[in-house]
N, CA, C and O atoms as a GROMACS GRO file, in nm:
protein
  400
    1UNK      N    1  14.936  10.752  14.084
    1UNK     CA    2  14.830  10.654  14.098
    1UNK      C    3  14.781  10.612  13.960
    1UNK      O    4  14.782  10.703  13.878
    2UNK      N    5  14.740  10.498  13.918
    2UNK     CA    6  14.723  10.435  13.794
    2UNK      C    7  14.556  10.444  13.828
    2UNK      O    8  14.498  10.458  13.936
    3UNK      N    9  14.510  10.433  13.702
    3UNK     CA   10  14.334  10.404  13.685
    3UNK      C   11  14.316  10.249  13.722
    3UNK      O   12  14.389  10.155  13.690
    4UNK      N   13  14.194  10.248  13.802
    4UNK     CA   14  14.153  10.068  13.766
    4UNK      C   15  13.999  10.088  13.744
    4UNK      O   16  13.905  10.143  13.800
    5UNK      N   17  14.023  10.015  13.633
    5UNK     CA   18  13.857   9.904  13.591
    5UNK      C   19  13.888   9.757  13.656
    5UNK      O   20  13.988   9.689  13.638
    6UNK      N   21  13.767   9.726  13.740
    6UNK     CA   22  13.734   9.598  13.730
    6UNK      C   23  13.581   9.566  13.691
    6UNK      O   24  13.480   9.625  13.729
    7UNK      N   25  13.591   9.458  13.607
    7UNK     CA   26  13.459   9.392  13.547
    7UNK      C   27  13.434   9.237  13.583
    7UNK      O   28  13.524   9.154  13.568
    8UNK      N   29  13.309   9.207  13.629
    8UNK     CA   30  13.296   9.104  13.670
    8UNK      C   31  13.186   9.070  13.652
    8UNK      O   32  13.102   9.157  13.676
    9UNK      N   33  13.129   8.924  13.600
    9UNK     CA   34  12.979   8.870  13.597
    9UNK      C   35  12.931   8.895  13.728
    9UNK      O   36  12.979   8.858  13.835
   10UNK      N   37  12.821   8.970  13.706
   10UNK     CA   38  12.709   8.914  13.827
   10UNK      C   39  12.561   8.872  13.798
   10UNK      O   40  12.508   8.872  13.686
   11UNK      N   41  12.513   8.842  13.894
   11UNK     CA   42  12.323   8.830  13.897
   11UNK      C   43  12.262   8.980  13.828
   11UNK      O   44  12.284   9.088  13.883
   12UNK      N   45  12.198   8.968  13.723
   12UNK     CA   46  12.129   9.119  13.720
   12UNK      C   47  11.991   9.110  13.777
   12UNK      O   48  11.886   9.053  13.748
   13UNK      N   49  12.047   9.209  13.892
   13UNK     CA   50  11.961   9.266  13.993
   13UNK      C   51  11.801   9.365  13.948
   13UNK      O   52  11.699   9.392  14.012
   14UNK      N   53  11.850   9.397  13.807
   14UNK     CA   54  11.750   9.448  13.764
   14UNK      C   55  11.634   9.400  13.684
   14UNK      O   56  11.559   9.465  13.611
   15UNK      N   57  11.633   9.258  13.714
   15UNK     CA   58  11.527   9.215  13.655
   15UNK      C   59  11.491   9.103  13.772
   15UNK      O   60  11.565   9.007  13.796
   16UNK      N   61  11.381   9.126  13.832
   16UNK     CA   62  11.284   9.024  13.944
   16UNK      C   63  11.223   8.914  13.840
   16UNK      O   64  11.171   8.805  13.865
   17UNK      N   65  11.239   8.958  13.756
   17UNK     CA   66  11.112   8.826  13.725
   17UNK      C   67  11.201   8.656  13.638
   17UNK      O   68  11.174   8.536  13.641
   18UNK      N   69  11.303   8.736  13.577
   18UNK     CA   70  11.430   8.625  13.526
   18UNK      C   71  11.552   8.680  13.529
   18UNK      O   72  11.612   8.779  13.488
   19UNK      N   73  11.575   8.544  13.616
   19UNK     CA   74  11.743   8.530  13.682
   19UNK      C   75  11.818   8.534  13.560
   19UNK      O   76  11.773   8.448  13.485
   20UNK      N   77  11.929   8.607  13.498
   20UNK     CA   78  12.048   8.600  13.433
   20UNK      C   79  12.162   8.697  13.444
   20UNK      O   80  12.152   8.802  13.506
   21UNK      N   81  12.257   8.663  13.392
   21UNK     CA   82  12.401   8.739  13.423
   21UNK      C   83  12.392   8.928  13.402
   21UNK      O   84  12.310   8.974  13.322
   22UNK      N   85  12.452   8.987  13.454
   22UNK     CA   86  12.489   9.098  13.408
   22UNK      C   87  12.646   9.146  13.386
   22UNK      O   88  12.738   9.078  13.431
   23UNK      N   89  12.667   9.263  13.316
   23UNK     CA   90  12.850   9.242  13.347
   23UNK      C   91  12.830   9.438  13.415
   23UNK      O   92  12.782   9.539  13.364
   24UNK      N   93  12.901   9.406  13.560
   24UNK     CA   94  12.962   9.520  13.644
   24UNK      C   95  13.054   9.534  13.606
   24UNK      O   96  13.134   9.443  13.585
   25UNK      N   97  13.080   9.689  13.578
   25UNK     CA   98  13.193   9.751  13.554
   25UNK      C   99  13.212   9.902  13.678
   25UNK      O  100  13.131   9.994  13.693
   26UNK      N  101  13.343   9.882  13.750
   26UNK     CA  102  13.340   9.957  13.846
   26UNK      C  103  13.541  10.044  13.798
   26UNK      O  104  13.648   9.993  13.764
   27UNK      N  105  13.505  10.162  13.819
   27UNK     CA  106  13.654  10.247  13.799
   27UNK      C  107  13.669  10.343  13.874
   27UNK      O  108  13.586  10.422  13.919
   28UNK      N  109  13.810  10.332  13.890
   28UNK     CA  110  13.860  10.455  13.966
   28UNK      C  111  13.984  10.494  13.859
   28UNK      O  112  14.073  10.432  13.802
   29UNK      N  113  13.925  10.672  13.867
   29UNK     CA  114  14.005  10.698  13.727
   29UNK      C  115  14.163  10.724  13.809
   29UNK      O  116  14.159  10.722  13.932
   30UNK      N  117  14.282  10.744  13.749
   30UNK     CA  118  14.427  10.816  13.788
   30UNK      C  119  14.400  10.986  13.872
   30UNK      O  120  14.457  11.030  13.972
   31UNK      N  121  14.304  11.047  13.795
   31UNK     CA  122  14.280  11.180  13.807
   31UNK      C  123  14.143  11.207  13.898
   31UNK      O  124  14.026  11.180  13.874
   32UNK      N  125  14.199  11.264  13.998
   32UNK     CA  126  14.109  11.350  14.098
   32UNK      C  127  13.981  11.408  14.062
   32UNK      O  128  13.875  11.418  14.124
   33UNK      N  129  14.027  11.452  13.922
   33UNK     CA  130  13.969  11.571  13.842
   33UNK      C  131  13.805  11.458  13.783
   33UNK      O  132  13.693  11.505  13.762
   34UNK      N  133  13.830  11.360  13.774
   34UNK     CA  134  13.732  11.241  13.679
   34UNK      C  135  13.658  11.185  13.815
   34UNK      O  136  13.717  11.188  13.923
   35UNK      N  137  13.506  11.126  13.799
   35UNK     CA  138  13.465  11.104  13.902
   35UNK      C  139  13.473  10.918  13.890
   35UNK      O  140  13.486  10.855  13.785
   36UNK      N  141  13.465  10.874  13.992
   36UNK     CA  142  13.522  10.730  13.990
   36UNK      C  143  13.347  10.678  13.979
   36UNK      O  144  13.264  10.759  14.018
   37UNK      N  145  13.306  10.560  13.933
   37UNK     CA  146  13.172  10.505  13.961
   37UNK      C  147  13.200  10.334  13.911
   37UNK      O  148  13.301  10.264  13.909
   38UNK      N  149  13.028  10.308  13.864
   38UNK     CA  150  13.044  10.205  13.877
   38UNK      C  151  12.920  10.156  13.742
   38UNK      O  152  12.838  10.247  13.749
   39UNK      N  153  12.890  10.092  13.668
   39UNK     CA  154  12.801  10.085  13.575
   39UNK      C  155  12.745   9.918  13.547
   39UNK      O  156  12.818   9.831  13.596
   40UNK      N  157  12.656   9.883  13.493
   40UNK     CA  158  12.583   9.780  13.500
   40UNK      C  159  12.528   9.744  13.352
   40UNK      O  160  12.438   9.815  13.306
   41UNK      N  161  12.584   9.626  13.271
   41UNK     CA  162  12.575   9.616  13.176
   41UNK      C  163  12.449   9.498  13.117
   41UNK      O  164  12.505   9.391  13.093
   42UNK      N  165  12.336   9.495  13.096
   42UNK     CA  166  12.210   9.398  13.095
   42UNK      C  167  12.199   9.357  12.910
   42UNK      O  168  12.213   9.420  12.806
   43UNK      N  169  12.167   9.226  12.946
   43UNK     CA  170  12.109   9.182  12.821
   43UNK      C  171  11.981   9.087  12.804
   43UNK      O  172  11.976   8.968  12.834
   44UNK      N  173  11.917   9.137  12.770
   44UNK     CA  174  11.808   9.052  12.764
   44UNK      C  175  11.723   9.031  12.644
   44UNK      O  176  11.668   9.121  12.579
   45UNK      N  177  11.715   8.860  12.614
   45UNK     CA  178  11.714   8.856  12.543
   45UNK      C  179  11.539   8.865  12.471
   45UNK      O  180  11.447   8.848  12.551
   46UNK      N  181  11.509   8.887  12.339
   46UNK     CA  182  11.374   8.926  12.316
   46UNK      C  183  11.354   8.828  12.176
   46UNK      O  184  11.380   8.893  12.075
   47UNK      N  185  11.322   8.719  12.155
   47UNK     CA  186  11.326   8.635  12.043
   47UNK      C  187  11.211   8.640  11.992
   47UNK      O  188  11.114   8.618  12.064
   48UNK      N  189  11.195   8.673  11.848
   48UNK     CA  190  11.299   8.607  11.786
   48UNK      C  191  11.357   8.800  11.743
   48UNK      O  192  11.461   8.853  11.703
   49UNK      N  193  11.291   8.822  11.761
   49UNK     CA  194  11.370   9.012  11.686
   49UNK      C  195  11.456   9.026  11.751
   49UNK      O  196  11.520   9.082  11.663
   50UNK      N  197  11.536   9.026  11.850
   50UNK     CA  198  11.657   9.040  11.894
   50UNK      C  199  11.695   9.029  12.032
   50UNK      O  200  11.685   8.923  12.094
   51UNK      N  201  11.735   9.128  12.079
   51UNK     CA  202  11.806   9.142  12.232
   51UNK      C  203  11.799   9.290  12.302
   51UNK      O  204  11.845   9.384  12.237
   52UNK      N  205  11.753   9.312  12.411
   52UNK     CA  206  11.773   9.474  12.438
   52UNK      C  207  11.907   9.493  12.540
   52UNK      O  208  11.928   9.422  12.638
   53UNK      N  209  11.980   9.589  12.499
   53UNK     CA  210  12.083   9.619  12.623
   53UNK      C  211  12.050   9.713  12.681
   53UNK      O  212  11.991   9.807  12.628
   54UNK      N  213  12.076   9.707  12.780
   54UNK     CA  214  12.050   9.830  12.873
   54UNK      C  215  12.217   9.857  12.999
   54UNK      O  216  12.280   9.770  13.059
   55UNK      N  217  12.235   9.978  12.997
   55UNK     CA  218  12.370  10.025  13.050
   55UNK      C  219  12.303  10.139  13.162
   55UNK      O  220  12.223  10.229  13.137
   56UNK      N  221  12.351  10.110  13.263
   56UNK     CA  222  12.272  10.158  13.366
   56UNK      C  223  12.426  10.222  13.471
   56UNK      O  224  12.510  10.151  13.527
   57UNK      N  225  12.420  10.363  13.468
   57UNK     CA  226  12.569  10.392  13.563
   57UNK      C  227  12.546  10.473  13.647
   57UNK      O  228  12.452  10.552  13.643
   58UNK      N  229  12.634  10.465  13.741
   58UNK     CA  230  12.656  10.573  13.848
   58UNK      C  231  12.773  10.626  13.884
   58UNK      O  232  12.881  10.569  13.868
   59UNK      N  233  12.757  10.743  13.939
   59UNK     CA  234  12.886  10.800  13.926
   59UNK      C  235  12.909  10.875  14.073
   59UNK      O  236  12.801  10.890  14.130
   60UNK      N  237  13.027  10.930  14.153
   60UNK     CA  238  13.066  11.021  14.242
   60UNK      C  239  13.066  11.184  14.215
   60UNK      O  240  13.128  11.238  14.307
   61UNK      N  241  13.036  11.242  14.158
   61UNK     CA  242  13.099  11.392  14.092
   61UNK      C  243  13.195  11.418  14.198
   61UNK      O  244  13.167  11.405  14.317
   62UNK      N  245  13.329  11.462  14.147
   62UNK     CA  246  13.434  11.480  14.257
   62UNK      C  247  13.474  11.625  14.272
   62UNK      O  248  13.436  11.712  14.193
   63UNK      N  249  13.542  11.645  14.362
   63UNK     CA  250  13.550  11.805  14.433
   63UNK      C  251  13.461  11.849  14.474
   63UNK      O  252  13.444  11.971  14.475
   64UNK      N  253  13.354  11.743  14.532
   64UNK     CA  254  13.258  11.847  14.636
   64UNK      C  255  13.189  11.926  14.584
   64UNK      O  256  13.173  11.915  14.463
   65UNK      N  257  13.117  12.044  14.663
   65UNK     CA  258  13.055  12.095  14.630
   65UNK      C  259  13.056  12.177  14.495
   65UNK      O  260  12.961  12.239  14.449
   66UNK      N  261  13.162  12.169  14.451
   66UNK     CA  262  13.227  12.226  14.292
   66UNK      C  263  13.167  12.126  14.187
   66UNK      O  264  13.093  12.151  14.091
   67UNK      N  265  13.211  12.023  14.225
   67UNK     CA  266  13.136  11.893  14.147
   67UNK      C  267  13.016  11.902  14.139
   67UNK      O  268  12.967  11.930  14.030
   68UNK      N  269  12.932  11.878  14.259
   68UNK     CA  270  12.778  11.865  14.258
   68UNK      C  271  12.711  11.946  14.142
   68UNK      O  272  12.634  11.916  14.050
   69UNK      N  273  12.772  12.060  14.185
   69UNK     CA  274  12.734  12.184  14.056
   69UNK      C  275  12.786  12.137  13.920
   69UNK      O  276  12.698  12.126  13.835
   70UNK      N  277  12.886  12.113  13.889
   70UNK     CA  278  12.907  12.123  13.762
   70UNK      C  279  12.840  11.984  13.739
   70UNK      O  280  12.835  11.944  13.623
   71UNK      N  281  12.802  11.928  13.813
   71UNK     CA  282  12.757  11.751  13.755
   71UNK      C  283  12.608  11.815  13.715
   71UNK      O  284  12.566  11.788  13.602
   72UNK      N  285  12.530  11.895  13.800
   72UNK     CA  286  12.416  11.965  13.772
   72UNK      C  287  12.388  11.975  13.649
   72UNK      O  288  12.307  11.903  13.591
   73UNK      N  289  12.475  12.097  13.581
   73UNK     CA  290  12.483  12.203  13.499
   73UNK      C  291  12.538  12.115  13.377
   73UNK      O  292  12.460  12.093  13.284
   74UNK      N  293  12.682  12.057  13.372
   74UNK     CA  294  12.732  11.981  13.268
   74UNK      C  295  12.719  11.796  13.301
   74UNK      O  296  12.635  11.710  13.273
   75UNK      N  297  12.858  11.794  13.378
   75UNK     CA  298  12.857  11.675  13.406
   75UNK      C  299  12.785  11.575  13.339
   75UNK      O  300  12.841  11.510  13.251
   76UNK      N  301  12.652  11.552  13.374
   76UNK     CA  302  12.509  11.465  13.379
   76UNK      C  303  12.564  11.425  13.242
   76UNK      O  304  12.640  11.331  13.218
   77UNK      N  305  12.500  11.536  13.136
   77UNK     CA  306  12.474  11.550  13.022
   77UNK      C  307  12.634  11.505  12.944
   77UNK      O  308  12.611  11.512  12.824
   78UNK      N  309  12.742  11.474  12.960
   78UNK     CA  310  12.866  11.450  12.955
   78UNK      C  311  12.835  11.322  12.959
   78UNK      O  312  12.837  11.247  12.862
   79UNK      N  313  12.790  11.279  13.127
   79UNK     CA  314  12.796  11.135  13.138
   79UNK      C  315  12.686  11.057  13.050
   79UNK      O  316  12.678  10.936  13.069
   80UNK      N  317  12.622  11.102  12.978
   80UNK     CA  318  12.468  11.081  12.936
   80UNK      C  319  12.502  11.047  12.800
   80UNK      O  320  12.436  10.968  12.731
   81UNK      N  321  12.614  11.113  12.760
   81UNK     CA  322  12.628  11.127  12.606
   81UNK      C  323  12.804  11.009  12.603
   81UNK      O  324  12.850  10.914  12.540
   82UNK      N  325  12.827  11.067  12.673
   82UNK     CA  326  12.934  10.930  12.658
   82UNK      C  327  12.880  10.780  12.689
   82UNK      O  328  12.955  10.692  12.646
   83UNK      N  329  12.786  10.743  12.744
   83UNK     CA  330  12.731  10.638  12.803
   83UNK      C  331  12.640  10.578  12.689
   83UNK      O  332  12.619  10.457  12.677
   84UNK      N  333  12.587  10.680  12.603
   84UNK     CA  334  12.525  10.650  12.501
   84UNK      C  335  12.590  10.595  12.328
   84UNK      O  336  12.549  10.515  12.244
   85UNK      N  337  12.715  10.692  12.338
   85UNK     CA  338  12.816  10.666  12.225
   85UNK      C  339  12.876  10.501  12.290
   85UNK      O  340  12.865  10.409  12.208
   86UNK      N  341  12.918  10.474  12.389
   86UNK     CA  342  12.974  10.328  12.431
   86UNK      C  343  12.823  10.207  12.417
   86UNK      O  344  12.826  10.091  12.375
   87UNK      N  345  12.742  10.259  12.451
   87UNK     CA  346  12.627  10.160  12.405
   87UNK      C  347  12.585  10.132  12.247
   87UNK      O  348  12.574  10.021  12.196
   88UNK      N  349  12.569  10.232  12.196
   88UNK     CA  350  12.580  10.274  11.999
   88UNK      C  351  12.692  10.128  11.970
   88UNK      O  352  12.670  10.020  11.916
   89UNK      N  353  12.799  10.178  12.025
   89UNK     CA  354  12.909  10.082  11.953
   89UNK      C  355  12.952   9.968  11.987
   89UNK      O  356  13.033   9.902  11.922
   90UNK      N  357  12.888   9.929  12.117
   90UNK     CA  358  12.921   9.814  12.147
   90UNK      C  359  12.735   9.702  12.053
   90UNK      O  360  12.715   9.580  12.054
   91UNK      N  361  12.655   9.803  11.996
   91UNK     CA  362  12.536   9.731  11.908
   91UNK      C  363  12.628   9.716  11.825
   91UNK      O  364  12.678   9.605  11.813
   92UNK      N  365  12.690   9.863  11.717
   92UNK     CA  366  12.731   9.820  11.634
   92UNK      C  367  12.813   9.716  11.616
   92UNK      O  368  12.805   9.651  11.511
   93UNK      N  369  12.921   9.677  11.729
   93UNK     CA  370  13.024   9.595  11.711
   93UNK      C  371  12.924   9.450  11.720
   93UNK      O  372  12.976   9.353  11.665
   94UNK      N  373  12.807   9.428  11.772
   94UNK     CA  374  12.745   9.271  11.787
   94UNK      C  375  12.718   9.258  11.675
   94UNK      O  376  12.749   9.163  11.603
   95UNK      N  377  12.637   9.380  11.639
   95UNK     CA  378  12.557   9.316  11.491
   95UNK      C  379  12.652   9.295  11.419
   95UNK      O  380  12.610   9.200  11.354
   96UNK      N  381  12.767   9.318  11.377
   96UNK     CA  382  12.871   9.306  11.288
   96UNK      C  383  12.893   9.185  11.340
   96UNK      O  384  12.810   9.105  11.296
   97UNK      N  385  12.971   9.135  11.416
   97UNK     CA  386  12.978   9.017  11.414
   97UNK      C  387  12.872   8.911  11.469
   97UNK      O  388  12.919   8.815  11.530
   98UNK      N  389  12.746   8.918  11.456
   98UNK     CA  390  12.674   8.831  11.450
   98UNK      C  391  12.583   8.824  11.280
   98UNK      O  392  12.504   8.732  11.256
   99UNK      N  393  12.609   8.921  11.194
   99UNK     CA  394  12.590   8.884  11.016
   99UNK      C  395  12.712   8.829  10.957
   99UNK      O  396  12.710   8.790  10.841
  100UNK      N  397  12.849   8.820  11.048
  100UNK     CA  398  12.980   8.747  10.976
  100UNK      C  399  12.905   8.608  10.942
  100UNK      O  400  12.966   8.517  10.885
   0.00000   0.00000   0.00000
């Protein structure tokens, strides 16, 4: 079985008060072992100082009750810290190319 990401514009749902895009990102990994989810990518903009992103995910913990636990105990904190290194670098990569 192969991994799939799909990403697609939508409405971000997380803001009631102004309508604009968000980008969904939903995966199912190759491996049993990886939990499949789905994450929500926001931008909004804050002028003139900048823009805030916000990355908002969810996840399955897989193997059941083995999962639940280790999502408890590790997991979370896994998903917490990888979620944070992909947000870090996707700033770094804007600001870089928005001082070119």
């Amino acid at each position: 079985m192969k991994s799939t990401i799909d990403v697609q514009v939508v409405e971000d749902f997380t803001d009631s008060v102004r309508r604009h895009d968000a980008i969904e990102f939903r995966w199912r990994p190759r491996s049993n072992l990886l939990p499949a989810g789905e994450a929500l990518l926001t931008v909004r903009p804050h002028a003139p100082q900048g823009a805030q992103l916000q990355f908002s995910i969810a996840y399955r913990p897989p193997l059941g009750g083995f999962g639940r636990v280790f999502d408890a105990c590790i997991g979370r904190h896994i998903a917490w810290l990888t979620a944070g290194r992909l947000l870090h670098r996707l700033r770094v990569e804007i600001e870089r190319c928005a001082s070119s």
